[in-house]
C-alpha positions as CSV (number, residue, x, y, z in Angstrom):
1,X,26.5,-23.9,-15.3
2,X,24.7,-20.3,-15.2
3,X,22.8,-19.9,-18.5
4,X,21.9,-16.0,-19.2
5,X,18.2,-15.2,-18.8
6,X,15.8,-12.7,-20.5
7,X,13.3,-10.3,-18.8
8,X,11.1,-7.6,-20.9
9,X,11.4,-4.2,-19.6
10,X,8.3,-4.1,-16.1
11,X,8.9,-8.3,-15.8
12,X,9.6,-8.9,-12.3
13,X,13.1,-10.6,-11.3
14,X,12.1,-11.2,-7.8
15,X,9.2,-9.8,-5.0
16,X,10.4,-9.0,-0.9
17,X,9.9,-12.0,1.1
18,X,10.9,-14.3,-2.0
19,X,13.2,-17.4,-1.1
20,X,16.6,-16.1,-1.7
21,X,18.5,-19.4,-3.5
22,X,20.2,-17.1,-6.9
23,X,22.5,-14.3,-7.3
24,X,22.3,-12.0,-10.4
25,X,24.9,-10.5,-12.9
26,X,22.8,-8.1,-15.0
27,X,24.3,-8.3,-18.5
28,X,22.6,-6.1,-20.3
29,X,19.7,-3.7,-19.9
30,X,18.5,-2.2,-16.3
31,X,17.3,-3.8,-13.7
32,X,15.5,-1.6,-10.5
33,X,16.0,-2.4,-6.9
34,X,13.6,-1.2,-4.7
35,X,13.7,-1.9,-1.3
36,X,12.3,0.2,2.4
37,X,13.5,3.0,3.8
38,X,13.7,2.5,7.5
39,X,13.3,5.7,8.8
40,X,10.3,7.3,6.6
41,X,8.7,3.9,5.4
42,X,8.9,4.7,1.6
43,X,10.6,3.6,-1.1
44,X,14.1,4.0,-2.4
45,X,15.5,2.7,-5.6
46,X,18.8,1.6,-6.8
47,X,19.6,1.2,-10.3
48,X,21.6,-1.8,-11.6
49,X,23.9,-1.1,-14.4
50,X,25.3,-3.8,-16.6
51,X,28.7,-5.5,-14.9
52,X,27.0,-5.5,-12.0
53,X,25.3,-7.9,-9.5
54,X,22.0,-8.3,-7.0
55,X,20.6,-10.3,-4.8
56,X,23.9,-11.3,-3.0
57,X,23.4,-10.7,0.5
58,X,20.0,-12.3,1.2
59,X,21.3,-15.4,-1.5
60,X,24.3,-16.2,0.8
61,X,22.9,-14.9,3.8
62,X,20.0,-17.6,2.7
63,X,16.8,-15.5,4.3
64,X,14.3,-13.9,2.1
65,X,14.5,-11.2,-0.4
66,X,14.4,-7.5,1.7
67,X,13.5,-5.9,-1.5
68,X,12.1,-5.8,-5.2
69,X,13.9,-6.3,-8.3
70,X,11.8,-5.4,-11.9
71,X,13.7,-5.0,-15.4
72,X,12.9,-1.4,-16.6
73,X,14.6,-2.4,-19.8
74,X,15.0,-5.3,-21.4
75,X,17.4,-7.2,-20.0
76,X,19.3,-10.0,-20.0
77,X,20.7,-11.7,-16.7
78,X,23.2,-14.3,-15.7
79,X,21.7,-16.3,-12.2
80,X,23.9,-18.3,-10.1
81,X,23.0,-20.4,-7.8
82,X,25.3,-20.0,-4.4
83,X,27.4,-22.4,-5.6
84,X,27.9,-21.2,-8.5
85,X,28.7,-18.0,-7.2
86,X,31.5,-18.7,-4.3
87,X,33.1,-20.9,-7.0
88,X,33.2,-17.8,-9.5
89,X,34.3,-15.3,-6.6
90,X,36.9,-17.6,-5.0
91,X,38.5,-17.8,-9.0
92,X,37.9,-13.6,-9.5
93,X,38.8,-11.6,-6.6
94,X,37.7,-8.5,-8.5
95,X,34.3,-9.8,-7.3
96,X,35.1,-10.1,-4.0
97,X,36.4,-6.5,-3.7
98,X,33.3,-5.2,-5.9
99,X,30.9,-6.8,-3.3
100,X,33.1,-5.5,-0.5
101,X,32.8,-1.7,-2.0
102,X,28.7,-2.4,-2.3
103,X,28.4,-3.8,1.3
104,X,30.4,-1.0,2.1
105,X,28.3,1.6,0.8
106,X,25.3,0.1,2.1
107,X,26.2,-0.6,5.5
108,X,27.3,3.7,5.4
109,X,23.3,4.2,4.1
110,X,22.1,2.7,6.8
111,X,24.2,3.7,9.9
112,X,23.0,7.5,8.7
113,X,19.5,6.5,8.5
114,X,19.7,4.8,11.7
115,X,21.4,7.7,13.2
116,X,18.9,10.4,11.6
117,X,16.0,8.4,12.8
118,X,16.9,7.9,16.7
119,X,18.0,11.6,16.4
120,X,14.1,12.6,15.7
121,X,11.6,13.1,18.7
122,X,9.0,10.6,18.7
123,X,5.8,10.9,17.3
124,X,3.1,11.7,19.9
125,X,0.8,8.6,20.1
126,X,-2.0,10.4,19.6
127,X,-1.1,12.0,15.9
128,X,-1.2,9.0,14.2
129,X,-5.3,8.1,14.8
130,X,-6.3,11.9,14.3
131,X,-4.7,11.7,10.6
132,X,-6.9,8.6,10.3
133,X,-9.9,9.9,10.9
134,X,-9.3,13.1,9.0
135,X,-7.8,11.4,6.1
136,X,-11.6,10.1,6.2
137,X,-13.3,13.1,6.5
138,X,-11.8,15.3,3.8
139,X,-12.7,12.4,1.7
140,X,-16.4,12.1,2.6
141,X,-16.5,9.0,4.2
142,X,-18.5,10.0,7.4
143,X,-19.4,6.8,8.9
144,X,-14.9,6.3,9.3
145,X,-14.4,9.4,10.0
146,X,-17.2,9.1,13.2
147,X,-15.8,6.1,14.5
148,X,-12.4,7.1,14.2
149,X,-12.7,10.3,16.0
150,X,-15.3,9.0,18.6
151,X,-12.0,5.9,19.5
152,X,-9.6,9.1,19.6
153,X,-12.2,10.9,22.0
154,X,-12.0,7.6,23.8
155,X,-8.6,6.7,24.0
156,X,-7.4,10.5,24.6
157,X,-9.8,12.7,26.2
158,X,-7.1,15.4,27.1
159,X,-4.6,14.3,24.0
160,X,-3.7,18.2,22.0
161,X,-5.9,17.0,19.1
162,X,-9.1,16.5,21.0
163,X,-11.0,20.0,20.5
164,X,-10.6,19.8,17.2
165,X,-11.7,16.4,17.1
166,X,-14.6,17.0,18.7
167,X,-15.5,19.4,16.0
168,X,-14.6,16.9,13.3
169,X,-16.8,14.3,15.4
170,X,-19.8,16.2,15.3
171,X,-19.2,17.3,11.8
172,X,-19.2,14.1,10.5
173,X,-22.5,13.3,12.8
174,X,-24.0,15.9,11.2
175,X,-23.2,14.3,7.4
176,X,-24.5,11.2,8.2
177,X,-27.6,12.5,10.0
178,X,-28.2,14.4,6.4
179,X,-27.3,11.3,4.6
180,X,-30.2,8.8,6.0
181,X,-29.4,5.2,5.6
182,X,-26.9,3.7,4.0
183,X,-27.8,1.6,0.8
184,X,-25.8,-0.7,-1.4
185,X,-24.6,0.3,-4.9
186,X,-27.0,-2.2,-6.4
187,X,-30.3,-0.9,-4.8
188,X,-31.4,-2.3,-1.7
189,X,-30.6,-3.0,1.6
190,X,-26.3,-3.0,1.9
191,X,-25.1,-6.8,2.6
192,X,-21.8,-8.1,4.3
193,X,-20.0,-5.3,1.7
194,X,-21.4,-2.1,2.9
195,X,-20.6,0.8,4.4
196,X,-21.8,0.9,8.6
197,X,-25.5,2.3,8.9
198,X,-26.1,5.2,10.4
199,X,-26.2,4.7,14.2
200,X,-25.5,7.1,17.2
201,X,-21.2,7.2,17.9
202,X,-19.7,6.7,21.3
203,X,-19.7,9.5,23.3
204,X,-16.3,10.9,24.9
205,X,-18.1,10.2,28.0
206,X,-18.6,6.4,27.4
207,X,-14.5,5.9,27.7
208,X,-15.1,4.1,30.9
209,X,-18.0,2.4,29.6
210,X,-15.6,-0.9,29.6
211,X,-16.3,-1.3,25.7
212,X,-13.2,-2.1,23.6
213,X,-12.5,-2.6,20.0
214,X,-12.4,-5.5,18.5
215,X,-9.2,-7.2,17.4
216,X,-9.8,-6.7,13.6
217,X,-11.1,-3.1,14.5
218,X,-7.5,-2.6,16.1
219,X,-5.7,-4.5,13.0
220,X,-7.7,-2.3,10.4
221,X,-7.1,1.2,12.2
222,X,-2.9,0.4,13.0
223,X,-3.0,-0.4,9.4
224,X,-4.3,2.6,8.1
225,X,-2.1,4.2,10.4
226,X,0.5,2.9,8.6
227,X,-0.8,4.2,5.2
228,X,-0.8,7.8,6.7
229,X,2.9,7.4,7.7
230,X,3.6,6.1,4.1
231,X,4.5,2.2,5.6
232,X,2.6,0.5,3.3
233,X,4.1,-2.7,3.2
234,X,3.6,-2.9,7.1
235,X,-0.4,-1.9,6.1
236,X,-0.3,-4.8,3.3
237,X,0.8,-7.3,6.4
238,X,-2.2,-6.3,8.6
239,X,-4.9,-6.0,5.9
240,X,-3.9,-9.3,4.5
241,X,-3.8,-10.7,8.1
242,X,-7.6,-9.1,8.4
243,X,-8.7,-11.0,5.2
244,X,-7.4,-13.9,5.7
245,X,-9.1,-14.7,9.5
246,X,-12.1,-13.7,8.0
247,X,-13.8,-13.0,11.7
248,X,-16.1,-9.3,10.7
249,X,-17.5,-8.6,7.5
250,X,-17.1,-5.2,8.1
251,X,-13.5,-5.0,8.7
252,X,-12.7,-8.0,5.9
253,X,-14.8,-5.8,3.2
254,X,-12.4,-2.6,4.0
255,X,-9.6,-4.5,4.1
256,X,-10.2,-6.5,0.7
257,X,-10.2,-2.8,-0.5
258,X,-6.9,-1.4,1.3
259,X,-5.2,-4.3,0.3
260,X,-5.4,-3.4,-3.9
261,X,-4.2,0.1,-2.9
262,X,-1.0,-0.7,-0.6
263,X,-0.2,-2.7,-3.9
264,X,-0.8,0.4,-5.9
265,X,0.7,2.3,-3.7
266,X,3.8,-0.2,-3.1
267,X,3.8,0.6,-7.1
268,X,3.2,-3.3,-8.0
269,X,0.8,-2.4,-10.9
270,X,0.5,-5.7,-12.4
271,X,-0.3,-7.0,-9.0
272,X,-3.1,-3.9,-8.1
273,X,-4.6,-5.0,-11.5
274,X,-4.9,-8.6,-10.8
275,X,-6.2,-8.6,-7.6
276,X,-8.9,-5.8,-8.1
277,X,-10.2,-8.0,-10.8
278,X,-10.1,-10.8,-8.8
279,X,-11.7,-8.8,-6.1
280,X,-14.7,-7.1,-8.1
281,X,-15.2,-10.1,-10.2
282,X,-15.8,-11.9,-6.7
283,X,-17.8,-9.3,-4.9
284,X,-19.4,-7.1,-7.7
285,X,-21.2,-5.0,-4.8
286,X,-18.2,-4.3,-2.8
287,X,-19.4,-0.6,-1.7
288,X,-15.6,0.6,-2.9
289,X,-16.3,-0.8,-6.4
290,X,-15.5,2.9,-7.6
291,X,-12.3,3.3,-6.4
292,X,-11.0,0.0,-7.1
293,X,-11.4,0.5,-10.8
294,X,-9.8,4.4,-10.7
295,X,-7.0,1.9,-9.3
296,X,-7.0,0.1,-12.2
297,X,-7.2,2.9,-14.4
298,X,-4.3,5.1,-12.6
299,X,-2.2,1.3,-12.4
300,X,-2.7,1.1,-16.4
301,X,-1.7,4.8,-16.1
302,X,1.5,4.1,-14.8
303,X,2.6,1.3,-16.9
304,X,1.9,3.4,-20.2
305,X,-1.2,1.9,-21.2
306,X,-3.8,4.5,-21.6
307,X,-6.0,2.7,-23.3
308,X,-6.5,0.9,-21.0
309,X,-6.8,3.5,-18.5
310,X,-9.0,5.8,-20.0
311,X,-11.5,2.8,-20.4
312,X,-11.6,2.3,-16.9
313,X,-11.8,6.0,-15.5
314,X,-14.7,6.3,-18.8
315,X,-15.8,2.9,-17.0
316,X,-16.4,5.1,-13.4
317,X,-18.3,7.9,-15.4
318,X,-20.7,5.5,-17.0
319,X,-21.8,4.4,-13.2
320,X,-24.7,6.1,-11.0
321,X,-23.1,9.0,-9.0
322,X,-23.4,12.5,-7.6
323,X,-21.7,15.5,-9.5
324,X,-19.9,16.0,-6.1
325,X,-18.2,12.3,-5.9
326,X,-14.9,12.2,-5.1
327,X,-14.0,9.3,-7.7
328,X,-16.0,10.6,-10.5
329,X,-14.0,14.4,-10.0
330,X,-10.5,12.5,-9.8
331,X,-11.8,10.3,-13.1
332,X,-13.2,12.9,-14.8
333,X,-9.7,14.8,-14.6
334,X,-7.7,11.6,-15.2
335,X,-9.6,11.2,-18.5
336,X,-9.4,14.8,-19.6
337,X,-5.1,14.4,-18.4
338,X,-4.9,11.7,-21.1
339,X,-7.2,13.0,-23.4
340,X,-5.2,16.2,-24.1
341,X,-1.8,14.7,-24.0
């Protein structure tokens, strides 16, 4: 028999890509569903009212979970198993017709989104790897923004973004060439967590050169990609991929980083928190060290806890940095937001 269940208000009822084997009755409380758009990438969020089920179509369906389900108030839930369920809905056929009216509504959703989204002219290819690398140049970090723009120089030599990216390419040549060589945060020489050195980027000219990017190099630039078009559980998917071959420092070191901020950005706090203290505790000179706490902070930040927050962004102040740095700017305002509220 079902026995009712109790979740505090952020617990998490069940993650996408969880095995599907209950279906839910929320009681009492609210519960959030948040699942993918599929034509922008982002999330949408349902809200479960008491009298109502979730998890139904993926439980009966038996594949995994397609989205999220947290309690944003204490609640208290009723789980089935499938069993348990057709037994209770062949006896009630109020619950049949309620589940009918849902897939209904659903199925509605996603014909227009499907219909919206084969309506809309495709994205040039090109678009997607010049917001990379100027996502990296407005914040400061030259040695991304060079190889990204030098690959786009490659790959598209006539594409409609190439002037201008041969003025962002020499740009950022021109930051690094005032910037010297590249040290880690602890003093000396940078280690497999560093930032790229200083070195001369491929010219547009070199595109028949034969050289190619590496297969992680490919994996780590589709996956920002993905963050710049808002698809960051896609980005997740290739970062972790990245990680977990383990074939170029370089590339696993970014990644390591990227991962912690598709959670943040997927807005699993509890998760960014753990794994960028995982992460920092296992590589204390990770060059991204900075940003990993503001993550930390701004995921504290989000849950309510600014405590906690402000000793992290106070945390990022306390460490060796130019006036100018981007992380120490945001932290400094983040701690002055919280301070005056």
């Amino acid at each position: 028999m079902p026995k009712p269940l109790q979740y505090r208000s952020g617990s998490i009822i069940y993650m996408r890509g969880d095995p599907a084997d209950k279906v839910f009755i929320l009681q009492s409380g609210k519960v959030n569903l948040i699942y993918q758009d599929i034509e922008t990438g982002s999330d949408l969020h349902d809200l479960v009212q008491p009298g109502e089920f979730f998890g139904v179509k993926s439980a009966l369906g038996r594949y995994p979970r397609e989205e999220d389900a947290a309690a944003i108030q204490d609640a208290v839930i009723m789980a089935f198993t499938v069993q348990e369920f057709e037994a209770l809905a062949m006896a009630n056929t109020r619950i049949i017709m309620k589940m009918l009216k849902v897939f209904s509504n659903q199925m509605r959703r996603i014909h227009k989104q499907v219909s919206s989204l084969m309506e809309k002219e495709e994205l040039d290819p090109d678009v997607g790897l010049f917001n990379v690398g100027e996502y990296y140049l407005k914040g400061k970090r030259f040695s991304q923004a060079r190889y990204v723009f030098s690959r786009y120089l490659t790959y598209y030599p006539s594409g409609k973004n190439a002037a201008q990216a041969a003025k962002y390419l020499e740009a950022a040549e021109t930051s690094l060439s005032h910037m010297g060589t590249v040290r880690s945060p602890g003093g000396g020489e940078a280690g497999m967590f560093s930032r790229p050195q200083t070195q001369s980027a491929p010219a547009a000219a070199d595109a028949g050169s034969g050289q190619e990017l590496s297969t992680a190099a490919k994996s780590y630039y589709d996956a920002i990609s993905f963050i710049s078009q808002e698809k960051y559980q896609q980005a997740y998917l290739f970062f972790k991929r990245i990680v977990d071959a383990n074939e170029e420092a370089e590339y696993v070191a970014k990644s390591s980083y990227e991962i912690g901020r598709c959670l943040f950005l997927l807005n699993k706090f509890d998760d960014c928190i753990r794994y960028y203290t995982i992460m920092l505790t296992k590589y204390p000179k990770h060059p991204d060290i900075r940003d990993a706490i503001f993550f930390i902070g701004q995921s504290y930040e989000r849950k309510g806890q600014k405590d906690q927050a402000g000793a992290f962004y106070k945390k990022i102040l306390s460490m060796p940095a130019d006036d100018d740095d981007g992380t120490t700017i945001k932290a400094k305002r983040a701690l002055k937001a919280l301070e005056g509220a």
